[in-house]
N, C-alpha and C positions, 0 to 999 in steps of 0.2 A: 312356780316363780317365787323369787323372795321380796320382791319389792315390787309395788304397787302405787299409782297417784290417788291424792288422798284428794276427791271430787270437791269437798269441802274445802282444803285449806291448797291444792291446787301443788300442793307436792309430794317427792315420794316418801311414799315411809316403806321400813324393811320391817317382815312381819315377824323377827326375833325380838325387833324393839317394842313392837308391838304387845308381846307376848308376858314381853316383861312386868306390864303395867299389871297394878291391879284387876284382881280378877273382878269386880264389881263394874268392873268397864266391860268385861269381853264380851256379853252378849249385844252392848251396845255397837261396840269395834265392828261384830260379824257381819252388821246390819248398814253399815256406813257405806256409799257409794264411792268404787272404786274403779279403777280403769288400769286396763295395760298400757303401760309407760312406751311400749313399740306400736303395735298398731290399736290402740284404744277404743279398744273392745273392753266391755261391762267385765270386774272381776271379781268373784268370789273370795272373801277373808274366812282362813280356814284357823280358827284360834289353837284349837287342839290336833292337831295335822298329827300323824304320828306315821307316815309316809315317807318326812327325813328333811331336811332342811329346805329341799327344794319343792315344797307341794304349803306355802301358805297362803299362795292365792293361785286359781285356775280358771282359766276363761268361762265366762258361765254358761255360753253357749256349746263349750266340752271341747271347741279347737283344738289344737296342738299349740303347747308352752313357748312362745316367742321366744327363749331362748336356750331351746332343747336343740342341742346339736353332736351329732356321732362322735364327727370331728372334735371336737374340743371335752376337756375332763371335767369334770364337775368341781375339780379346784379351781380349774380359769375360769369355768361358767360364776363359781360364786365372787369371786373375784372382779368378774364384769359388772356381775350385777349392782355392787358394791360402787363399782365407778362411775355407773350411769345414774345410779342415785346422788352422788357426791357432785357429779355435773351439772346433770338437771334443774338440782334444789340452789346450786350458787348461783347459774346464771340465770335461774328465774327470780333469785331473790336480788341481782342486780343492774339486770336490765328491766323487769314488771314485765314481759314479754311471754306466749308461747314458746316452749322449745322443742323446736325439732328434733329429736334424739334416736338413732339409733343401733344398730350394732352389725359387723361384719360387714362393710360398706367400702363400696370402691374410693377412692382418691387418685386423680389422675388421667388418664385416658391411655388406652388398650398396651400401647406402647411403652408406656412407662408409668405403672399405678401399682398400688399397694393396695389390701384388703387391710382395713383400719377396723380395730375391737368395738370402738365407738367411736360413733362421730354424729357432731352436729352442726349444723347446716344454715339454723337460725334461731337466734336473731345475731350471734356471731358463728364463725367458723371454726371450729376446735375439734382435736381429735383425740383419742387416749388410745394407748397401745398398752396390752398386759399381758408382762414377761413370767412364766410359771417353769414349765420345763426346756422352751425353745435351745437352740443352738446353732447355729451362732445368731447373733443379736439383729445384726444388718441396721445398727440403728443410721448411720450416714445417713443409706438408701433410703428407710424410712421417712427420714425426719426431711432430709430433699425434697419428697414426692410430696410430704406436705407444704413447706413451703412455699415450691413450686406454684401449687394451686391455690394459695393464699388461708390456708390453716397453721396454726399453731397446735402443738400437740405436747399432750402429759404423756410420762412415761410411767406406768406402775408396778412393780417387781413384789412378786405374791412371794410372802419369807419363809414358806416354806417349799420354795423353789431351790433349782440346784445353782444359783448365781450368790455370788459373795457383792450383797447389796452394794453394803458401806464401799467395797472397792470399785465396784461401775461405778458410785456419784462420783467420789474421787480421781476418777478418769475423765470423766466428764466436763467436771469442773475446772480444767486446762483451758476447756473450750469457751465455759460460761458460769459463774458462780451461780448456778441453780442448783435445787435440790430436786431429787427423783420423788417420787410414791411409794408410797409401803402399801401392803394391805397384810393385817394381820389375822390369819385365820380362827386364833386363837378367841381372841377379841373382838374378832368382824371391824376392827379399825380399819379404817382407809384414808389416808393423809394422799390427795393429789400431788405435793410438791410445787411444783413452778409449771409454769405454760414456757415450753420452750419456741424462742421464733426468731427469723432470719433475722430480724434485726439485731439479737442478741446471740444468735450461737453462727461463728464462722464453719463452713463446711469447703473451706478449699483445700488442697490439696496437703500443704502445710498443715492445717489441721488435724487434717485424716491421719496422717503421721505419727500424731500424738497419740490416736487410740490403737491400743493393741489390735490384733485383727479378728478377734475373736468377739468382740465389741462393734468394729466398722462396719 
């Protein structure tokens, strides 16, 4: 994993930033109690990892990585990571709340549901969907099945995906003056953008209209 809650200050940290700090900190860093941000189990801070970006914390009782998945590349795994840190740390810094956070999660019921990248559950509803290689978008669908069920959801488009960013928010933006999410690989930036939600973005049919179909 790259990201970890920090037991002490009760939020995530990712352990490139970590890494950054002064070395006169790292033997203190390795020893600080930490937890998986999915199922919160004790985790090990690996300062010197040399394993690869995704090996700087690991369950200490040697589980399998919460968010090791066939299915998905290791650009949208870091990518997720990135966003469930970026969620977790605002809405605990503005509710003072637990957050229920986690990742690849139903929204909806059998008939009409999406597998959501992350989503939380409490102490509000929100979900984040992260765009890398996919095709076609299906955000409509998406962003319906969330509302639907009383979520709002971020949208975040990893920039070195095969999507022309600036031109989806631009399409978008017909619907509702929000902005999307970046995450920059380069950087490890991740700018969530806006919470999109039924009150602010129309999804009838008129709408639909507006977005190409490679986007709907």
């Amino acid at each position: 994993m790259i990201i970890a809650i920090s037991d002490k200050f009760s939020r995530i940290c990712a352990g490139p930033e970590m890494a950054s700090r002064p070395l006169n900190n790292s033997s203190t860093q390795a020893h600080e109690g930490f937890s998986c941000p999915i199922c919160g189990k004790d985790v090990t801070y690996h300062p010197y990892t040399t394993g690869g970006a995704l090996d700087y914390f690991t369950h200490t009782d040697g589980s399998p990585d919460c968010f090791q998945s066939e299915s998905v590349s290791d650009e949208h795994r870091i990518a997720t990571e990135f966003t469930v840190k970026s969620l977790h740390n605002r809405i605990q810094e503005i509710t003072e709340e637990p957050v229920n956070i986690n990742i690849e999660k139903w929204i909806g019921v059998r008939e009409n549901f999406i597998i959501t990248d992350v989503r939380v559950s409490s102490p509000i509803q929100i979900a984040a969907e992260i765009f890398y290689r996919v095709q076609p978008l299906s955000l409509v669908r998406r962003l319906s099945t969330m509302f639907d069920n009383d979520y709002r959801g971020y949208l975040v488009f990893h920039l070195d995906g095969c999507h022309n960013v600036d031109r989806i928010e631009q399409h978008l933006q017909k619907l509702a003056p929000l902005r999307i999410g970046r995450f920059n690989p380069e950087t490890l930036e991740l700018t969530l953008g806006d919470a999109f939600s039924k009150e602010q973005v129309g999804l009838d049919k008129h709408s639909r209209e507006l977005l190409p179909a490679s986007i709907a």
